[in-house]
C-alpha positions, 0 to 999 in steps of 0.5 A, spaced: 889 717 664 896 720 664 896 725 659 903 726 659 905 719 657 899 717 654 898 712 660 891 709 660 890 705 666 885 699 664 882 694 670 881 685 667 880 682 673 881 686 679 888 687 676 890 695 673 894 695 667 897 700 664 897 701 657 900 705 652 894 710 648 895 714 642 888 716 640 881 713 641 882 713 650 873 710 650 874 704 645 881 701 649 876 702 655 871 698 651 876 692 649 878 692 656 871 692 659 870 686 653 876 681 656 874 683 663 867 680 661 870 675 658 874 672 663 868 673 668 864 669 665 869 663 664 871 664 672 864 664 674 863 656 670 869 654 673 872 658 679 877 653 681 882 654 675 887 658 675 888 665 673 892 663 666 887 658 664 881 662 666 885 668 660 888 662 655 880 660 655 878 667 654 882 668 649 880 662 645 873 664 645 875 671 644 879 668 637 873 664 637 867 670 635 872 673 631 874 667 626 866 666 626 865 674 624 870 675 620 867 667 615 860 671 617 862 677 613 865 673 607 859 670 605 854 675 607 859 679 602 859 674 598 851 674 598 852 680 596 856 680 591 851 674 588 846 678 588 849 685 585 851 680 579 844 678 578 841 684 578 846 687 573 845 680 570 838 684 569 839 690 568 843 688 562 838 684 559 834 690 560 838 695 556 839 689 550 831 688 549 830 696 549 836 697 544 832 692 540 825 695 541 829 701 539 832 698 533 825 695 530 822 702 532 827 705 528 826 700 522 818 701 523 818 709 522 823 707 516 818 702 514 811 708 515 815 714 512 816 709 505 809 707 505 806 714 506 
């Protein structure tokens, strides 16, 4: 990396690029690393198609794994949010019996100290 202009060179398939860092120099390599792997793999499957095609595919199934994580992790929220729901649904319910025992305690106590 250039420390002066804050230049990272990153390689995609045998191709240096030069990309503009202002922080975390490890995770632009890591994303890098990513798109390479990517456009290897589909190059590895079909080696006749062109360089494009190779990076729009790569871009679709990288677009592809996001939009699947990003549904994944709605529902698993929403699971979560679910069954928050259900467990103060209990908690609740709880509270009132206990207000309710208190009440008949109290009403009991009551009802010994007139008889004694």
């Amino acid at each position: 990396m250039n420390v002066d202009q804050n230049i990272l060179k990153v390689k995609i398939m045998d191709v240096e690029y030069p990309l503009k860092v202002n922080e975390d120099v490890e995770y632009i390599q890591k994303v890098a690393s990513f798109v390479d792997r990517k456009m290897r793999e589909i190059q590895s499957a079909k080696p006749e198609r062109p360089m494009h095609q190779i990076a729009i595919l790569a871009c679709l199934n990288i677009a592809d794994e996001l939009h699947q994580a990003l549904n994944s992790d709605g529902e698993q929220m929403k699971n979560y949010t679910d069954r928050i729901d259900q467990i103060t649904n209990k908690l609740e319910l709880g509270i009132q019996k206990s207000l309710e025992d208190d009440d008949q305690l109290t009403k009991f106590e009551s009802d010994k100290n007139i008889l004694e």
